[in-house]
N, C-alpha and C positions, 0 to 999 in steps of 0.2 A: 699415489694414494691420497685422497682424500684427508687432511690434517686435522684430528681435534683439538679444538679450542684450545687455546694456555692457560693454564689454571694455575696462578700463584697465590701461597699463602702469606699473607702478611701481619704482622704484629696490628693491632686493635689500633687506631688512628682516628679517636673522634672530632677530634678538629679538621680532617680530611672531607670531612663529609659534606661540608657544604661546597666544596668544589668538584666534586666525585660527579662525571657524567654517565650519560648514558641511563642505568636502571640500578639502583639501591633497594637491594631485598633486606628485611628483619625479619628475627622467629618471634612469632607470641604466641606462647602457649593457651589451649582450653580457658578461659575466663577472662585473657585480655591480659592479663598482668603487664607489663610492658619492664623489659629487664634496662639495662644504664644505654646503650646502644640505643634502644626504639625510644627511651625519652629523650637522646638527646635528638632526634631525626623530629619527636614530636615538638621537644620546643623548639627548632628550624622551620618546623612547616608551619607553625603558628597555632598548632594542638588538633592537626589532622590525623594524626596515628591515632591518637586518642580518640578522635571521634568516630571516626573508623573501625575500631575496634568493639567499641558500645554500637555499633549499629545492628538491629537486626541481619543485617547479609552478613556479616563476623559469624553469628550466633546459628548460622544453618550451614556453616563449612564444617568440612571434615576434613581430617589428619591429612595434610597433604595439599587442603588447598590452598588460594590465595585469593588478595583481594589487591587489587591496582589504581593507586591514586595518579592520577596523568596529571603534568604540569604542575608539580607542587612549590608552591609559593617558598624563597629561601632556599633553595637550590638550585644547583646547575644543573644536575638530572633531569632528565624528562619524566621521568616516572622513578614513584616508590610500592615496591610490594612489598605484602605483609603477607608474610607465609602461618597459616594457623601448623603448629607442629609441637606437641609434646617437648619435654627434657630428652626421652628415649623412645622414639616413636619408632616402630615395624620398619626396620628398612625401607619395604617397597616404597611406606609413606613417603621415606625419605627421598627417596630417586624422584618418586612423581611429585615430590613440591619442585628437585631442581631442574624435572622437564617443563613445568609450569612456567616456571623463569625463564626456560629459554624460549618457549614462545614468544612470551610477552616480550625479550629483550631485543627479536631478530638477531640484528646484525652489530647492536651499539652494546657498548664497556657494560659489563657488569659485575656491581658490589654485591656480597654476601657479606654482613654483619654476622657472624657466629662464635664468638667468642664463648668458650664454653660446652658449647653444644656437641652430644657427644656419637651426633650422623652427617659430620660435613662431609667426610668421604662419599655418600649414598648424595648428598645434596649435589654436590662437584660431577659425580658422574652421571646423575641423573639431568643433569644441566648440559654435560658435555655429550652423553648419548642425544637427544633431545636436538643438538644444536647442528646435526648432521644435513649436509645439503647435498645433492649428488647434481653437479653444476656442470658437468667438463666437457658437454657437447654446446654448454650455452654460451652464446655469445656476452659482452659487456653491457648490462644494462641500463649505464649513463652514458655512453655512448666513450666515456672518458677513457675508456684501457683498464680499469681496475679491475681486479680477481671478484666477481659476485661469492665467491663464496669463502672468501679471507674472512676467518672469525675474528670478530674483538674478543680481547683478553678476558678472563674470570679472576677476580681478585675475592679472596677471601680471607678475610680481617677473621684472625684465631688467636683464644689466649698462647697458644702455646704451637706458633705456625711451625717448627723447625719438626715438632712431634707430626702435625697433622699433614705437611708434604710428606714425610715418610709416607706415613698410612698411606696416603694418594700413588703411592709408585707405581706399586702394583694395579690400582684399576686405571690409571693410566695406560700404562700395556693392554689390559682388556679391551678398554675403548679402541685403542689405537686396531685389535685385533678385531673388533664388533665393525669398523668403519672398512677396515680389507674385504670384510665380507661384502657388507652393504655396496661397496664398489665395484667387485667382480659380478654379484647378481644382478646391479642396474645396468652394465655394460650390455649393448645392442649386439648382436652377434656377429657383424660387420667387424667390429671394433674385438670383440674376447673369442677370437676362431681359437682354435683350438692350440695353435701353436702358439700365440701368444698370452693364451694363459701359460702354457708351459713356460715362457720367457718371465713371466710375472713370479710364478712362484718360483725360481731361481732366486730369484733375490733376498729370499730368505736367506740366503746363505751369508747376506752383512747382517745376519742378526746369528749366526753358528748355528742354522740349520743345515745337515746334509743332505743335498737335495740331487737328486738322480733322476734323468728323464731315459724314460725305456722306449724304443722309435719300434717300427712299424715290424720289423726287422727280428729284433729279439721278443716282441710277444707274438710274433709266430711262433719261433723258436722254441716258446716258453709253452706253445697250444692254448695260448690265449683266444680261441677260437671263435666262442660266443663273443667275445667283445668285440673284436677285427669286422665280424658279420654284420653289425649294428652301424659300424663305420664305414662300408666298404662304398657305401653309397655316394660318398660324399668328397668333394674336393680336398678337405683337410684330413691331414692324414691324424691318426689314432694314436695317442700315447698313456701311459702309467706315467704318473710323478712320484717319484718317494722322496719322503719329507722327514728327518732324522734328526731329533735331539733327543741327545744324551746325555740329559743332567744329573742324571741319577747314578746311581753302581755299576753292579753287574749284572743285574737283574734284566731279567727277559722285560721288553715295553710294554706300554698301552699301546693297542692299535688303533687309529682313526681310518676309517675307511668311509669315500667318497666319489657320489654317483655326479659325472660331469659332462654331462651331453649338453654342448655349447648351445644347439636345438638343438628343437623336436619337433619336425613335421609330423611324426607318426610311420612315416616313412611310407613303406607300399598301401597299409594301412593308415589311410593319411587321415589327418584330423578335419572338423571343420573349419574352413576360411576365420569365423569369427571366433577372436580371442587365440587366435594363434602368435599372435605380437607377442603373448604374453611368457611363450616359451622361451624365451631368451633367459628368465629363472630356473632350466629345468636340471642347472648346474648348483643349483640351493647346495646340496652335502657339500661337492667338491668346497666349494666358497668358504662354508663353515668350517668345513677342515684347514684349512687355508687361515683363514683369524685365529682359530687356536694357536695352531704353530708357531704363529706370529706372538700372539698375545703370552705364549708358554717362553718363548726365547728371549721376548725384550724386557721379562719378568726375573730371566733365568732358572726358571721352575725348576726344583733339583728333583727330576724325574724323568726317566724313560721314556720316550712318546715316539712313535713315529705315524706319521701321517702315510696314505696314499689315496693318489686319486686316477680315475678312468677318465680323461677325455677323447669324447668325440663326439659327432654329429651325426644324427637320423635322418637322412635326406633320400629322396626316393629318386632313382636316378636307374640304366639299362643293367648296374652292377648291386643295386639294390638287392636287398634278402627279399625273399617273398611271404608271403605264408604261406603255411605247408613244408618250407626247409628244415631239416634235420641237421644241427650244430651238433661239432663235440668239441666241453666246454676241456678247460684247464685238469679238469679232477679228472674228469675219462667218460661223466656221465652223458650223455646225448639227450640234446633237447629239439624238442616239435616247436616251433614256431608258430603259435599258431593266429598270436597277431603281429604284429611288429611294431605297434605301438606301447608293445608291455616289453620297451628295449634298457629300462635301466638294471632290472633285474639282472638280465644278459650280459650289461658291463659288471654289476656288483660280483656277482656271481664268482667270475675269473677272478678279479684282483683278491676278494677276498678268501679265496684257495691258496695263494700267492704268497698271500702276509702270512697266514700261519703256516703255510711251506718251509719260507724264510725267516720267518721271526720267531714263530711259539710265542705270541705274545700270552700277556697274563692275563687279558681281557682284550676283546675286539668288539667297535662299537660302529657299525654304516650307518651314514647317514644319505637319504635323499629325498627327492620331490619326486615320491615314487606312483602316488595311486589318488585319483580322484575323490575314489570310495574313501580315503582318511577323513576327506573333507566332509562328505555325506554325515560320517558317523561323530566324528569331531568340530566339525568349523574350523574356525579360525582361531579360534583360543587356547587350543591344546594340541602338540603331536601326538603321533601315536607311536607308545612304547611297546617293543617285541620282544622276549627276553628268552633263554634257555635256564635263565641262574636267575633267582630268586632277590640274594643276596647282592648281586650286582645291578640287578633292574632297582632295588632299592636303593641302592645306594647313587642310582644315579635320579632316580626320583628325588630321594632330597636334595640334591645339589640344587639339581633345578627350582625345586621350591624354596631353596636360599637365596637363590637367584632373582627370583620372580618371572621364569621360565615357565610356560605353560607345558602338563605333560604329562600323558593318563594311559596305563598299564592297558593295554590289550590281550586277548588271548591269542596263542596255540594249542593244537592238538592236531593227533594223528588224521582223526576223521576230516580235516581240507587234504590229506594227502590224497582221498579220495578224488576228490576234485582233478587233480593235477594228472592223473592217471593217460599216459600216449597208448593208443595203438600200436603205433609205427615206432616209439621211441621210450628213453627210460621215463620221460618227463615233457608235460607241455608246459611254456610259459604259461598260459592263464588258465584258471578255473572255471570262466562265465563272470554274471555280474555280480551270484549270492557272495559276501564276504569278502568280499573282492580287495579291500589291505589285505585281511587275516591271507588269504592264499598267496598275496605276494611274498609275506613274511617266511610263509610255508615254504614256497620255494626257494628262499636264501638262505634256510634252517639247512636243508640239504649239503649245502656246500659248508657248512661248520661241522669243525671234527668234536667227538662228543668230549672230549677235553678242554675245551677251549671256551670258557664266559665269554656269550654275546648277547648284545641289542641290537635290535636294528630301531631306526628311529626316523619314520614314514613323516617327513618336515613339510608336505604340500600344502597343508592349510596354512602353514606359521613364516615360512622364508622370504613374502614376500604379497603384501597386503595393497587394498584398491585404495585404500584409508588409512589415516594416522591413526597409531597407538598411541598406548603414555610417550613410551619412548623413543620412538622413531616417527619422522615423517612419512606419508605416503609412497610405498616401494620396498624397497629389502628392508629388511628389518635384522637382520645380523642371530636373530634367534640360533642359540645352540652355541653359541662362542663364551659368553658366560657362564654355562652352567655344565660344562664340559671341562671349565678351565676352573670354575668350584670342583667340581669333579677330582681331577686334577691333584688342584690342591691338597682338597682332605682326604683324599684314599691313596694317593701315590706319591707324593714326596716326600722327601728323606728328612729327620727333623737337622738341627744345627750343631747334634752332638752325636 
């Protein structure tokens, strides 16, 4: 996996400064004020913070951004940033000043001056999100042998560091769980077949996750039907992961359910040639589920969670499904195939009849990179939320908007059951193109028993971008590992007494 940065906090050290390489960030608030930390860097550089600060480009920033002096006279830094940022600025502010830093910083040491300041945590991991590089198929770029994407260290000078690593611990794990994601989704499909995600997420189990792989074997067994169908095309064979901590009581869990089709050709119903490289994302949920677990264990989240995920592959091949096939899924209901490119539904579908067979969880939440049309109706800036429960689509709205998680309520209703209506069977996968989320949502409503809070959470526009965001660079972006493990947090762990 992928390492984030090291992030130490250390006692205030202004005589340190002038020997401090690499990148020296300072906060100054709205009007320039410059607190004991930015004058002492100003009388070092010879009264360039200051002037910097009175300049008109100061004066058109906003909360969060910066301004980069390169090559400042009196130090050994290559560069000093001045971060414009409130006393208590908006979180997000605060992550995107400290993605800001890690651009400017690449690959060299950097200080954060924050002594006082009461968003180092949002700073630390918006620096540490930010600082991701997904390197492991590249070769050494000085030709020297050294790791391209070994982070230099984050050193952040705090009144009071012994408090502010605490705070750090926990988004520590987040990150560490945001970077599994990001790593499973850029992996080529050569490289994350299907078995060897399954060997991947075993390893959870050095962090006290219980992790169970189900082979080809027992979800027949189990009439795992629709899923096995989706897979049968394909060299790698098909499995369920279940992912188990339990940090909590006695209490029934959270359910995380994930759609992992390592590809997707599309299968009999094949895609077009262009932009099918791109499917190697089409395991986004799985992935996501995957960080949380991670980021829930190495936090010790005292709460109930279990993860599960469906891999396999959509490959069109003489055992391929066709359309036109007639599956009977896990619950007993029969579906018409009518494309086979609308095959995650077909994996979701089973496992999660499965979870709440096996678990009765208290809430069940799938995630996947399920439907083009998300993207039509959303972009790239928000998933789309599917809910049966009100109260729990909220509640997982705000997390996300704690988060800074994009994520915008969609509808159901009876009337797309129309849509879905088979001839020959209880149910077709697809509706046509009107609506085309809403009806996949439609179809995975089916297989939730009316007991049981769910979302589904349609991630195709958000898991995995052409472009950098605040927080990640170009490619996975870890979307959903945050704001599931805010989630998490504030609606399902146990307090300390």
């Amino acid at each position: 996996m992928t390492t984030p940065a090291t992030v130490n906090f250390a006692p205030t050290d202004l005589d340190a400064l002038a020997s401090a390489e690499g990148v020296i960030a300072c906060i100054v608030p709205e009007g320039g004020k410059l607190g004991t930390e930015a004058r002492r860097l100003n009388r070092l550089t010879k009264g360039a913070v200051q002037r910097a600060v009175e300049s008109e480009a100061f004066g058109k920033l906003s909360d969060g951004d910066m301004l980069d002096l390169g090559f400042p006279a009196g130090l050994a830094a290559s560069a000093v940033a001045i971060l414009r940022l409130g006393p208590r600025p908006d979180p997000k502010d605060a992550r995107k000043a400290g993605a800001a830093l890690a651009r400017l910083r690449a690959k060299r040491p950097l200080t954060i001056l924050g002594s006082g300041h009461r968003r180092l945590t949002d700073i630390a991991l918006g620096a540490t999100l930010r600082g991701y590089a997904f390197d492991a198929h590249k070769t050494s770029k000085d030709g020297e042998g050294d790791d391209p994407s070994a982070p230099a260290p984050i050193t952040v000078m705090a009144t009071k560091p012994e408090e502010a690593e605490a705070g750090f611990a926990d988004a520590r794990a987040v990150a560490e769980g945001v970077f599994l994601t990001r790593d499973l989704v850029n992996e080529p499909a050569n490289v994350l077949t299907t078995t060897e995600f399954a060997e991947r997420l075993k390893k959870l189990g050095e962090l006290g996750v219980e992790v169970e792989v189900l082979d080809e074997a027992e979800l027949e067994r189990l009439g795992m039907r629709t899923l096995l169908a989706v897979g049968q095309g394909s060299e790698s064979p098909s499995y369920v992961v279940v992912m188990r901590w339990n940090g909590g009581g006695e209490e029934n869990p959270l359910a995380l359910v994930g759609k992992g089709v390592v590809f997707d050709t599309g299968g009999i119903s094949l895609k077009p040639a262009a932009g099918m490289e791109d499917m190697t994302m089409d395991m986004g949920g799985a992935g996501t589920v995957a960080g949380v677990m991670h980021a829930i264990a190495a936090r010790k989240a005292r709460a109930n969670v279990v993860g599960l995920v469906g891999l396999v592959e959509n490959m069109p091949d003489g055992r391929a499904q066709r359309p036109g096939d007639v599956v009977t899924s896990m619950k007993g209901d029969t579906v018409e195939v009518i494309n086979t490119d609308a095959e995650g539904r077909l994996v979701l579908c089973d496992v999660m009849w499965y979870t709440q067979e096996r678990f009765e969880p208290t809430g069940m939440i799938d995630l996947a990179t399920l439907t083009g049309a998300i993207i039509i109706g959303l972009g790239h800036e928000n998933a789309g939320v599917f809910s049966n429960h009100d109260a729990f689509a909220d509640a997982f709205l705000t997390a996300a908007k704690n988060a800074g998680e994009g994520a915008w309520r969609m509808p159901l209703g009876k009337g797309y059951d129309e849509m879905l209506k088979s001839r020959v069977a209880d149910v077709k996968n697809v509706g046509g193109r009107p609506a085309g989320s809403i009806t996949a949502a439609q179809f995975l409503k089916r297989f939730v028993k009316d007991e049981t809070p769910w979302i589904h959470l349609d991630i195709a526009g958000v898991a995995s971008l052409k472009s950098a965001s605040d927080l990640a660079p170009a490619g996975a972006t870890g979307w959903g590992v945050r704001a599931l493990d805010r989630l998490i947090r504030d609606g399902y762990e146990k307090g300390d007494g």
